[in-house]
GULUM-538754 format. One record per residue (C-alpha): residue number from 1; residue in one letter; x, y, z. Coordinates in Angstrom, 1 decimal. Layout:
N
<num NUM residuo A x X y Y z Z>
...
This chain:
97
<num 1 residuo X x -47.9 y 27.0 z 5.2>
<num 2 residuo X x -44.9 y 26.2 z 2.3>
<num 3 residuo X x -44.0 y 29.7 z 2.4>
<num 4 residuo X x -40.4 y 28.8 z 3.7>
<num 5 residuo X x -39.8 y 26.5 z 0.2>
<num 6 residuo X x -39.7 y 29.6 z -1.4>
<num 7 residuo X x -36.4 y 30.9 z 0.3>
<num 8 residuo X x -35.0 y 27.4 z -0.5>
<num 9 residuo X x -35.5 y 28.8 z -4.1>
<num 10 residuo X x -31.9 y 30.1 z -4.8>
<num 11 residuo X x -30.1 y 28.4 z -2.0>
<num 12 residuo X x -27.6 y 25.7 z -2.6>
<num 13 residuo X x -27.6 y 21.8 z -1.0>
<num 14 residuo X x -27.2 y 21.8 z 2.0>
<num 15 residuo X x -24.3 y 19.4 z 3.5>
<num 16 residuo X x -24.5 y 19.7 z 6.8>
<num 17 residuo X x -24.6 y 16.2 z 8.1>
<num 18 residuo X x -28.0 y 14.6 z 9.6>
<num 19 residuo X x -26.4 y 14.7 z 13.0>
<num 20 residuo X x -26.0 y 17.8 z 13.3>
<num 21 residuo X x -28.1 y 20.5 z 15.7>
<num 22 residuo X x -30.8 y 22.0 z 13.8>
<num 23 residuo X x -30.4 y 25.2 z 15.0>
<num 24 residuo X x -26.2 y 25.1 z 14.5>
<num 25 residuo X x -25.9 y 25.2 z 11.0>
<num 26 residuo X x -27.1 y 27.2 z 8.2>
<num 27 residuo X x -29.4 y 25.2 z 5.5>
<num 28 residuo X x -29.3 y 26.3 z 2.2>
<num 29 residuo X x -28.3 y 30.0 z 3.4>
<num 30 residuo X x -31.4 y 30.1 z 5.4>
<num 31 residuo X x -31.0 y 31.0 z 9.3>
<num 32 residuo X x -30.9 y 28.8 z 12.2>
<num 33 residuo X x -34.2 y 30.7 z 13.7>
<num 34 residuo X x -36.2 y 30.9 z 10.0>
<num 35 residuo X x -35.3 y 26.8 z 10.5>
<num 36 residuo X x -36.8 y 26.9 z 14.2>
<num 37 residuo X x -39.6 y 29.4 z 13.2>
<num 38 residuo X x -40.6 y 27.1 z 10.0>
<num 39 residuo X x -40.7 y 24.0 z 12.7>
<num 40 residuo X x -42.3 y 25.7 z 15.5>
<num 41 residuo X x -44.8 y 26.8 z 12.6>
<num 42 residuo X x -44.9 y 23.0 z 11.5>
<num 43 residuo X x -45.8 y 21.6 z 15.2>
<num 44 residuo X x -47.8 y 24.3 z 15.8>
<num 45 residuo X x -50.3 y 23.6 z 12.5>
<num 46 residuo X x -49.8 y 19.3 z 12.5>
<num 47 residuo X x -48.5 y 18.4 z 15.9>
<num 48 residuo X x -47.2 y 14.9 z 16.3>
<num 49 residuo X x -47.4 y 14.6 z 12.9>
<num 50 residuo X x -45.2 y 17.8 z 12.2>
<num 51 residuo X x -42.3 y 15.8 z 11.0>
<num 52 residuo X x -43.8 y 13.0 z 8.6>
<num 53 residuo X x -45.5 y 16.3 z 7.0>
<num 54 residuo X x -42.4 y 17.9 z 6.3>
<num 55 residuo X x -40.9 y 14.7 z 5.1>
<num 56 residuo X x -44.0 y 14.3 z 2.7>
<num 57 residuo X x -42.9 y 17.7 z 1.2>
<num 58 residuo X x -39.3 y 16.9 z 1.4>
<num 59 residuo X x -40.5 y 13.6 z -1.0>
<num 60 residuo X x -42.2 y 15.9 z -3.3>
<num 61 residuo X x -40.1 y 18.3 z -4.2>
<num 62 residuo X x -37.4 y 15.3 z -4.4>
<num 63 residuo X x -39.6 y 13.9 z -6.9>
<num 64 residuo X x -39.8 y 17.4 z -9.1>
<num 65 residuo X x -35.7 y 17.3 z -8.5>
<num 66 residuo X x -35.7 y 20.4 z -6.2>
<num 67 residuo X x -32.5 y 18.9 z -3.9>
<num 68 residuo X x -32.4 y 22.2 z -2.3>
<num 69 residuo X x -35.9 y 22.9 z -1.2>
<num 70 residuo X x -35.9 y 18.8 z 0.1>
<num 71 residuo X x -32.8 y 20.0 z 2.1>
<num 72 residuo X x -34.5 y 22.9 z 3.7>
<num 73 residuo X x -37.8 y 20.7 z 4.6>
<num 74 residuo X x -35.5 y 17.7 z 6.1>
<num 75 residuo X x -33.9 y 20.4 z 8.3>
<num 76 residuo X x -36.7 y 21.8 z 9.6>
<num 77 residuo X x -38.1 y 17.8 z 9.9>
<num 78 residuo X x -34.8 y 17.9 z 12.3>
<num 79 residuo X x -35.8 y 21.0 z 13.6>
<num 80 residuo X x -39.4 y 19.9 z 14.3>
<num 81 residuo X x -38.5 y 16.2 z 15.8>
<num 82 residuo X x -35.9 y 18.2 z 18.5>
<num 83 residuo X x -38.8 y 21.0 z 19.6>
<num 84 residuo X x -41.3 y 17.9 z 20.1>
<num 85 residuo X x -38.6 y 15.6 z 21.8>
<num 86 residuo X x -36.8 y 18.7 z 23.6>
<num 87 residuo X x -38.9 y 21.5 z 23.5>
<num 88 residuo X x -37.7 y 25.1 z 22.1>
<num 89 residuo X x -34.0 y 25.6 z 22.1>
<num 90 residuo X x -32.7 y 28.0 z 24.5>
<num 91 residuo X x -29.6 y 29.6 z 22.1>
<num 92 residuo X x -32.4 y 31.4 z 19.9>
<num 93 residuo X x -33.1 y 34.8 z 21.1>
<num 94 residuo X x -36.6 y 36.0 z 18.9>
<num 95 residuo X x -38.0 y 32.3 z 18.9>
<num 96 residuo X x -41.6 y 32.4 z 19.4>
<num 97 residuo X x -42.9 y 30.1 z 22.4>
C-alpha cells in the first residue's frame, strides 16, 4: 500500500504550489501518472476516506522529518480528492479505470 513512499526516497521537496493540477506537475521527480496511479490505488483500497489516509501518512513521515515523502503523499491527497470530486483525468494515457 506505501509502496510509492519509497520512490519519494531520493527525490527532492516538491514546490509546486497546492493549487496546482495533480496531474500537471512533477512531485519529487515522480510522474504525473505514478501520482494518479498511487491515488487511484488510494480510492480504490479506502474510498471516501482516500484522502484523510494519505494525509495521516503525509503527518507521519512529517513527524520522522521526511519533507519529501510528506510532499509526495500530499500530492497524491490532491490527486485522490480531484478523482473522487472529478473522476479520472482524461490527459493520462495508461491510467487504469
Amino acid at each position: 500500500m506505501y509502496a510509492v513512499v519509497l520512490l519519494a526516497s531520493k527525490r527532492l521537496a516538491c514546490s509546486c504550489s497546492p493549487d496546482s493540477s495533480p496531474t500537471s506537475c512533477y512531485h519529487n521527480g515522480m510522474e504525473p501518472i505514478d501520482i494518479s496511479r498511487s491515488s487511484k490505488l488510494m480510492v480504490d483500497q479506502h474510498g471516501i476516506f482516500a484522502p484523510q489516509e494519505c494525509r495521516r501518512r503525509a503527518d507521519e513521515l512529517a513527524a520522522a522529518d521526511d519533507a519529501e515523502g510528506e510532499a509526495v503523499w500530499e500530492a497524491i491527497r490532491r490527486a485522490a480528492e480531484s478523482l473522487l470530486e472529478n473522476g479520472p483525468p482524461q490527459d493520462i494515457p495508461g491510467l487504469p479505470s
